[in-house]
C-alpha positions in Angstrom: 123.3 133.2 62.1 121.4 132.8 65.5 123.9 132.8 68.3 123.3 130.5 71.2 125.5 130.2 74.1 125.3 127.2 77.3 127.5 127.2 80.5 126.6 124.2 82.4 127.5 123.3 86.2 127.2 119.7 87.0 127.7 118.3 90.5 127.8 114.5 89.8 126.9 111.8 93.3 128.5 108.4 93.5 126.5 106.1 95.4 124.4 108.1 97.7 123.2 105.1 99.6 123.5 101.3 100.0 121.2 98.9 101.2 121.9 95.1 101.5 120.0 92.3 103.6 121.1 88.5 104.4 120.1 87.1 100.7 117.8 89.7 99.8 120.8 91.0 97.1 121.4 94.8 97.3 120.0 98.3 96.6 122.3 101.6 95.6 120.6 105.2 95.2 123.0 107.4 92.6 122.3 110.2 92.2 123.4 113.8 90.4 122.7 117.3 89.8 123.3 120.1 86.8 123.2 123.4 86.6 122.8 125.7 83.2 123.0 129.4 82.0 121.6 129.7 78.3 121.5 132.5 76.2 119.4 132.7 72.6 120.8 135.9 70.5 117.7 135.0 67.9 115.1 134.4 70.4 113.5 135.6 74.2 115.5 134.2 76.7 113.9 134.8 79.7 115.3 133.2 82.8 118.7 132.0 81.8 119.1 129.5 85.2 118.5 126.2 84.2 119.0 122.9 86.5 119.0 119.1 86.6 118.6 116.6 89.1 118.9 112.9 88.4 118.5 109.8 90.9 118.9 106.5 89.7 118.5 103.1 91.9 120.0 99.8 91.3 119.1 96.9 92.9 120.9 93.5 91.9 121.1 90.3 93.5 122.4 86.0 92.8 120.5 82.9 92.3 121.7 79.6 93.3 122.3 78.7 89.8 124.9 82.0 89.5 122.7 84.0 87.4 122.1 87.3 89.1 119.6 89.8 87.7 119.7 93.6 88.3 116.5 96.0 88.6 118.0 100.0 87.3 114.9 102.3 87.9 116.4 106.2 86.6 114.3 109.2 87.4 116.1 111.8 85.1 114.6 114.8 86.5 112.6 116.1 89.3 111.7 113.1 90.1 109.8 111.9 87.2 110.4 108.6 86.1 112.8 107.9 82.9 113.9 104.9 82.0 113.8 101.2 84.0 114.6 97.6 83.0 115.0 94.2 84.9 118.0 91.6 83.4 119.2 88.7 84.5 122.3 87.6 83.7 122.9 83.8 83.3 126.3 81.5 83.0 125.7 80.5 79.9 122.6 81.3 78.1 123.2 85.4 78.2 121.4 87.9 79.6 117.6 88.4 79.2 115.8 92.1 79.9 112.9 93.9 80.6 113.3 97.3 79.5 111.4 100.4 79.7 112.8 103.2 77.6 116.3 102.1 79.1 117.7 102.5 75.0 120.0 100.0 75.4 118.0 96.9 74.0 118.0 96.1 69.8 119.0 98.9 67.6 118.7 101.4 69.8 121.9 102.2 71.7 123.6 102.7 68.2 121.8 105.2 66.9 125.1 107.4 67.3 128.1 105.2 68.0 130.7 108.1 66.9 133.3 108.6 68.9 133.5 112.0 70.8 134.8 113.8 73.7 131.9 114.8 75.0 128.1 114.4 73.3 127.2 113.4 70.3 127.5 115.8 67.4 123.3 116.7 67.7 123.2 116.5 71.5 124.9 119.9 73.0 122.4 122.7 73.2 121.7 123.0 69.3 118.0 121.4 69.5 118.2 120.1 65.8 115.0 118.0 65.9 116.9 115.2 64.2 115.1 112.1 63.1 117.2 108.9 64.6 116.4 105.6 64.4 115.2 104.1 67.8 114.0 100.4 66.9 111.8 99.2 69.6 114.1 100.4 73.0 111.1 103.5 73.3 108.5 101.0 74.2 108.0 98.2 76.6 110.4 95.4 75.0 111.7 91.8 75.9 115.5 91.4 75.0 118.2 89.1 75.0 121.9 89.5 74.9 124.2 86.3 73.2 127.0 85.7 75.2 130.0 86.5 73.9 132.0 84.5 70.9 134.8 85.7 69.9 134.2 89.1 70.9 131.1 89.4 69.2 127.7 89.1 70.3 123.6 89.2 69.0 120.7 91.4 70.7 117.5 90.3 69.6 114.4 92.3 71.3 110.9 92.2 70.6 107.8 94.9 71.2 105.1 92.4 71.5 101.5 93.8 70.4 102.7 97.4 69.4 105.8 99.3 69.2 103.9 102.4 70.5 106.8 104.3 72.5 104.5 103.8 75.6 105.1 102.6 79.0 103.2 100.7 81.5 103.1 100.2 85.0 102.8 96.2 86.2 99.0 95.0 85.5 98.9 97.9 82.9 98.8 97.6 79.2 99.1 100.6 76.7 95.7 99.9 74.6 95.1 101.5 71.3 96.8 104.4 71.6 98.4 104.1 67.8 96.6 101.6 66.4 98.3 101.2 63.1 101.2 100.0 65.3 101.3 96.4 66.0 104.6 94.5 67.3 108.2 95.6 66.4 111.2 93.3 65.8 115.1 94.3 66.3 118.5 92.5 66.2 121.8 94.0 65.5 125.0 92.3 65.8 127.7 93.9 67.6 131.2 92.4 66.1 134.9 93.0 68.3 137.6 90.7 66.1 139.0 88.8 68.9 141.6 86.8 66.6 144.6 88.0 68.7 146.0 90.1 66.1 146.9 93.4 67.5 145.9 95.3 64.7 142.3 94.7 64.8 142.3 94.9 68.8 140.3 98.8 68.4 137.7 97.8 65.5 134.1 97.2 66.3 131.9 96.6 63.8 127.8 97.1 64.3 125.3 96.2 61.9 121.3 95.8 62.9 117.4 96.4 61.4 114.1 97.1 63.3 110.9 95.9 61.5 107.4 97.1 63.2 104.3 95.7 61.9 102.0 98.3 60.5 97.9 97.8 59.4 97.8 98.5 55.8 95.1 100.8 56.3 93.4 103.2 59.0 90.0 103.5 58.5 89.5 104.3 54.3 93.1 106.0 53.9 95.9 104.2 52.4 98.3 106.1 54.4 99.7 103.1 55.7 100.9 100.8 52.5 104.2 99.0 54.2 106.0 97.9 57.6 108.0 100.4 59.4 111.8 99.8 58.8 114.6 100.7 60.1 118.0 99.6 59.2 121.9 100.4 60.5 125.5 100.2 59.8 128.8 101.0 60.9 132.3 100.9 62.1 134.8 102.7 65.0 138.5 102.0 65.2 140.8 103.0 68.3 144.2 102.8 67.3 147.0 104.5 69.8 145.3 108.0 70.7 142.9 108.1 67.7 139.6 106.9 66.9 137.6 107.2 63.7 134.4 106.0 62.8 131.4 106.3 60.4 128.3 105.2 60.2 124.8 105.0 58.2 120.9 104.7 59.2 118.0 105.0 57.4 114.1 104.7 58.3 111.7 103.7 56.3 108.2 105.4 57.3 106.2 102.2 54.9 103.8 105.6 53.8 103.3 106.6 50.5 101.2 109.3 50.2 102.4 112.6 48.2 101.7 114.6 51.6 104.0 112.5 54.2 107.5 111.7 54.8 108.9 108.3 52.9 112.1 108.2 54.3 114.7 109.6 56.7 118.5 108.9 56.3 121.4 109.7 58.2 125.4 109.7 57.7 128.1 110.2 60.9 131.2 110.6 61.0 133.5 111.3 64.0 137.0 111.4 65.3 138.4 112.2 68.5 142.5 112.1 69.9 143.2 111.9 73.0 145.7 114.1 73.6 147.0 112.6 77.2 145.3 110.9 80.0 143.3 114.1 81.0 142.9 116.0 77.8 140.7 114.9 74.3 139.5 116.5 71.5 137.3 115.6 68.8 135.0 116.6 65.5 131.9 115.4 64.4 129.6 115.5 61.4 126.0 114.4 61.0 123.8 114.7 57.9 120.2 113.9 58.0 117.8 113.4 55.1 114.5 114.0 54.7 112.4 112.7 51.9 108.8 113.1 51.3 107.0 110.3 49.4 106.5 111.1 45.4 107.5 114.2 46.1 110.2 116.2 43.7 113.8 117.3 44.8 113.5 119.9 46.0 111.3 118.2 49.5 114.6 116.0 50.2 115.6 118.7 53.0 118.9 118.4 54.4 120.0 118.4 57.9 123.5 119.1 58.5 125.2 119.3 62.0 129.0 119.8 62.9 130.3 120.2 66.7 134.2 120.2 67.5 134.7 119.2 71.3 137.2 119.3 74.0 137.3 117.8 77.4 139.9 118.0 80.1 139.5 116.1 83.7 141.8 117.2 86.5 140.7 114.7 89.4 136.8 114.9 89.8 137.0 117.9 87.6 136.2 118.3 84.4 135.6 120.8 81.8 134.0 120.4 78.3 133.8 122.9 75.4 131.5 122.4 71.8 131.3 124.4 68.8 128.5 123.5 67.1 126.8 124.6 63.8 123.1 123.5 62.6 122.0 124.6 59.4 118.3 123.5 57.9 117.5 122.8 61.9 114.2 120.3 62.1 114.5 120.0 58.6 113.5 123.5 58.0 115.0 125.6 55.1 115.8 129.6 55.6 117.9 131.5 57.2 115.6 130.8 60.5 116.8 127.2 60.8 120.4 128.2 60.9 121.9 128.0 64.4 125.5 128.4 66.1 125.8 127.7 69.4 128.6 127.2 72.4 128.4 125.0 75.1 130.6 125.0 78.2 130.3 122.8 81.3 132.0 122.4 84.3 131.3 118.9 85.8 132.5 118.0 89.7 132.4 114.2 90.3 132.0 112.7 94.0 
């Protein structure tokens, strides 16, 4: 087994700066900054240092109708832009979005709803390569957010043209880039019993599918024989200090040939326990499945991931701990793929 060890030093900003004008709304930099030390028993390290530097800028205003819409423009490192959307929230119709890359729209933001201390099982410093189903929140979407019934609300958001994972700058448009792609289609519906019964006060229940038109076939291939589909389930449920949850995904590639993959499918499970108001821990299990089209057993590879967690905060100070195992990393079978790894972080919020 490959050991694999992270310390992490993270100076988190509030807001760095404000702006505001009579009626012109408002504009707030944020900003933060992290430093790393990795070390790679079963590969050349190198350099160890690693760091981070985030700023994101929010701007939000008010119409005279009580809708106010908010502009979030994140440039995750070194100033390179990340991820930016433009909603506008009304009274009483919900809240409609641009979004570039911001995740949040469609299926998207539940790709890995299980609750954890820390990050998700795959996302400490394992580098798993895990397929995850993303709907159409990687490309330039249109979304809109029900307002809320009950407890419960409906995303719907739409790739028009092609769900190519690209973004565009304003007068821009992405071309041809992929063109068996055309137009993807999410909505997932997002359920928090609101009956007034104290019992079900900590479920949520989450249930969605993506659908992105694909052209039967490129050129004289048949590579392409069915619409990309993705589909999700699941549940979480707080009760006192505990939370449990599990969930299911799968994505279905619509390609058929003996050479490419049909399918991926994914199963989570997660509990945390929060221990007091400044300590939590929590365990975490993914597996991730593989399957090549006509293809015999023995090509279903098997991803499997498990990370156990703890954080403790003391004030703006917090510490976070995950042991995590990978075996059959990027769907890769041998001893090669198999991974331990550590990961320790110090974060100071201001």
């Amino acid at each position: 087994m490959n050991k694999l060890t992270k310390v992490g030093l993270s100076a988190l900003c509030g807001s760095l700066a404000s702006i505001s004008a009579a009626n012109a709304g408002t504009l707030e930099v944020l900003g933060g900054a992290t430093a790393t030390w990795s070390s790679n028993s079963g590969a050349v390290t190198g350099n160890p240092i690693g760091m981070n530097s985030g700023i994101t800028f929010i701007g939000s205003g008010e119409l005279d109708n009580g809708s106010t819409f908010t502009l979030t423009i994140t440039q995750a490192d070194q100033i390179a832009y990340s991820a930016g959307s433009i909603s506008i929230a009304t009274p009483s119709l919900g809240t409609f979005a641009i979004s570039s890359r911001s995740g949040g729209q469609g299926i998207g933001g539940h790709d890995d709803k299980m609750p954890t201390a820390w990050e998700e099982t795959w996302g400490t410093s394992l580098g798993t390569g895990i397929n995850l189903p993303k709907g159409v929140s990687s490309s330039m979407n249109i979304g809109w957010t029900s307002p809320s019934f009950m407890g419960s609300t409906l995303k719907i958001a739409v790739a028009p043209g092609s769900n190519d994972a690209t973004f565009n700058n304003d007068k821009g448009v992405s071309g041809a880039g992929n063109a068996s792609l055309n137009a993807g289609y999410d909505i997932l519906l997002d359920i928090n019993p609101d009956f007034g019964v104290d019992a079900l006060s900590g479920l949520n229940v989450f249930v969605g599918g993506s659908r992105t038109d694909q052209n039967v076939e490129q050129g004289l291939s048949k590579a392409n024989t069915g619409d990309h589909e993705e589909g999700i389930a699941g549940a979480t449920f707080a009760y006192g200090p505990v939370t449990v949850g599990y969930q299911r995904s799968i994505e279905m590639t619509g390609q058929e040939l003996a050479t490419t993959v049909g399918y991926y499918q994914n199963d989570a499970f997660g509990v945390s326990f929060n221990i007091n108001d400044d300590l939590s821990i929590s365990y975490g299990e993914m597996e991730s499945i593989r399957h090549t089209t006509n293809a015999a057993a023995a090509n279903k590879n098997i991803m499997t991931v498990d990370s156990l967690q703890l954080a403790y905060t003391m004030g703006g100070m917090s510490i976070k701990i995950a042991e995590s195992n990978v075996d059959n990393a990027t769907y890769a079978v041998g001893s090669g793929s198999d991974f331990e790894a550590t990961t320790v972080a110090l974060t100071l919020a201001f």
